[in-house]
N, C-alpha and C positions, 0 to 999 in steps of 0.2 A: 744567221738568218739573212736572206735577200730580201731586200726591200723593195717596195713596189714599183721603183722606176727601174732598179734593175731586171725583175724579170721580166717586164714589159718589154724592155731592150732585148734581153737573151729569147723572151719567145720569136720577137719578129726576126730576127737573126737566123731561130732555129726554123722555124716554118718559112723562109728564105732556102736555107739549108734541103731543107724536106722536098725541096720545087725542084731544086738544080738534082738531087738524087732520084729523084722522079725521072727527071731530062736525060740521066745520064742512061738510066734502066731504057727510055723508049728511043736512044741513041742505039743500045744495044741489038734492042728488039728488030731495031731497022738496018741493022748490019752496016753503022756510020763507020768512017775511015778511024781506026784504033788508035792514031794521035791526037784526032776530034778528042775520043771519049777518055785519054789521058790528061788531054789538057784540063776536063773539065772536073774528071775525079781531082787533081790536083787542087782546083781551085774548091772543090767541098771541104778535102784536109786539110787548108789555109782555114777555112773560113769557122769549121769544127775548131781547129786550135786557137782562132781567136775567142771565140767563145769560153775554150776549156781559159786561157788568160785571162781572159774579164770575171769568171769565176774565180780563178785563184786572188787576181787581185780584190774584189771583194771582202773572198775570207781573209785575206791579211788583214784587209782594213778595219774589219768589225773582228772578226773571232777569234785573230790570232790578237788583237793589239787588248781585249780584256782578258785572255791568255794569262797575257804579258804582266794587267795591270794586277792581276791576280794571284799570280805568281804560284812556285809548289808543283807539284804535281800538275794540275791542270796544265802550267804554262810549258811543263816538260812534253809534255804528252800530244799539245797542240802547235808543237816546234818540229817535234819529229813527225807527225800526220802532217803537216805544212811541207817538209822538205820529200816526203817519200811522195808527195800526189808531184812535185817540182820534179824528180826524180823519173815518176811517169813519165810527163812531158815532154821530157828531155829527149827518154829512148824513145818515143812514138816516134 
């Protein structure tokens, strides 16, 4: 569960996100120079992958560490969901 300062954080972040994708669509529209509109998708998949990082480190913090404290099955099952979303990341 995210907690209320974190999604505060991740919405403005995201609706940030949302602006510069917008930018990047009416870059298109106006036939801007294609390194312009590289540099800037660039900077959406930085800024998308910090976000996807402030999500993971969250759930390590809360879901995976009672997981942990819980042990069994749950803690098995919330190791390997923890390493396979890490494992997205990676190959994105």
């Amino acid at each position: 569960m995210i907690d209320d300062e974190t999604t505060r954080t991740l919405l403005i972040r995201l609706h940030r996100i949302e602006g510069q994708v917008r930018g990047i669509a009416r870059m298109v529209d106006e036939d801007t120079y294609c390194i312009d509109i590289l540099t800037q998708a660039a900077a959406v998949s930085r800024a998308l992958q910090g976000v996807s990082l402030a999500l993971l480190e969250d759930h390590m913090n809360h879901c995976l560490i009672q997981a942990a404290k819980a042990g069994g099955p749950e803690q098995d099952a919330k190791l390997r969901e923890a390493a396979e979303a890490i494992t997205r990341l990676v190959r994105s």
